[in-house]
C-alpha positions, -999 to +999 in steps of 0.1 A: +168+098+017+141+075+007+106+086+008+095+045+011+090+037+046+084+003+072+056+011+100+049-011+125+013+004+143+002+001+175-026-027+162+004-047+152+000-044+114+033-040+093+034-011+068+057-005+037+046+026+020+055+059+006+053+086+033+051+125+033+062+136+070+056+170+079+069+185+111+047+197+142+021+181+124+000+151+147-004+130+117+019+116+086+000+111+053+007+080+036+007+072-003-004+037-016+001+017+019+009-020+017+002-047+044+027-069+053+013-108+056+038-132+069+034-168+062+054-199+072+066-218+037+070-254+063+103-250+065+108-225+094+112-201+067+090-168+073+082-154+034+065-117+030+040-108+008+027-068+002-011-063-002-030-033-003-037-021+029-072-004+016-083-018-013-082+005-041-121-006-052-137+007-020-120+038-016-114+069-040-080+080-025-052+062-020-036+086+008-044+083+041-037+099+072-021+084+101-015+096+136+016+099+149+003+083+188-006+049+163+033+043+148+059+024+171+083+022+145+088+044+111+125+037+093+134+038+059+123+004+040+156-020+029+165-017-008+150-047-016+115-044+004+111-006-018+118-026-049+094-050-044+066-024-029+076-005-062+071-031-083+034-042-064+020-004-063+028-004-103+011-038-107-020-026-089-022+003-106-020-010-138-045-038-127-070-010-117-065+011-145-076-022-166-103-030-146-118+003-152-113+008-189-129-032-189-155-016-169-163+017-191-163-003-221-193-027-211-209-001-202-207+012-232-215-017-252-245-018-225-257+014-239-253+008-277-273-023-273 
């Protein structure tokens, strides 16, 4: 069973995210959430696109809790939606680790000037 879930909360936002679900416990704690943002490509067409639900640069965790009252829907996510949420959660962290490494080095320039 996957761990890679679809939420739908009660605000209306779409969720596709890794989830650890613990029994008798009011809340779930998600791993690396990802918005859902649905846009119309003028065609009637409906095309998906994953973002980070919290962005990684103003928080230091990526795991969150969620209460259980705030979900109207948690199911397993399709293959295809955990491949692509895969995919983005391995881009972003790569993208992050970058930007810090980018980050440590001016610094250190900074300080050797």
């Amino acid at each position: 069973m996957s761990n890679i879930k679809y939420i739908r909360l009660v605000t209306g936002e779409d969720l596709i995210t890794e989830v650890l679900e613990v029994d008798n416990e009011p809340h779930i704690t998600v791993y690396n959430p990802t918005k859902v943002l649905y846009t119309f490509d003028g065609e009637s067409r409906i095309r998906m696109q994953l973002i980070e639900w919290v962005f990684t640069n103003l928080v230091k965790s990526s795991n969150f809790a969620l209460q259980r009252r705030d979900i109207l829907v948690m199911q397993d996510a399709s293959d295809s939606i955990s491949k692509a949420y895969t995919e983005q959660v391995t881009e972003t962290s790569e993208e992050a680790s970058n930007l810090l490494d980018d980050l440590l080095k001016s610094r250190s320039r900074n300080t050797l000037d």
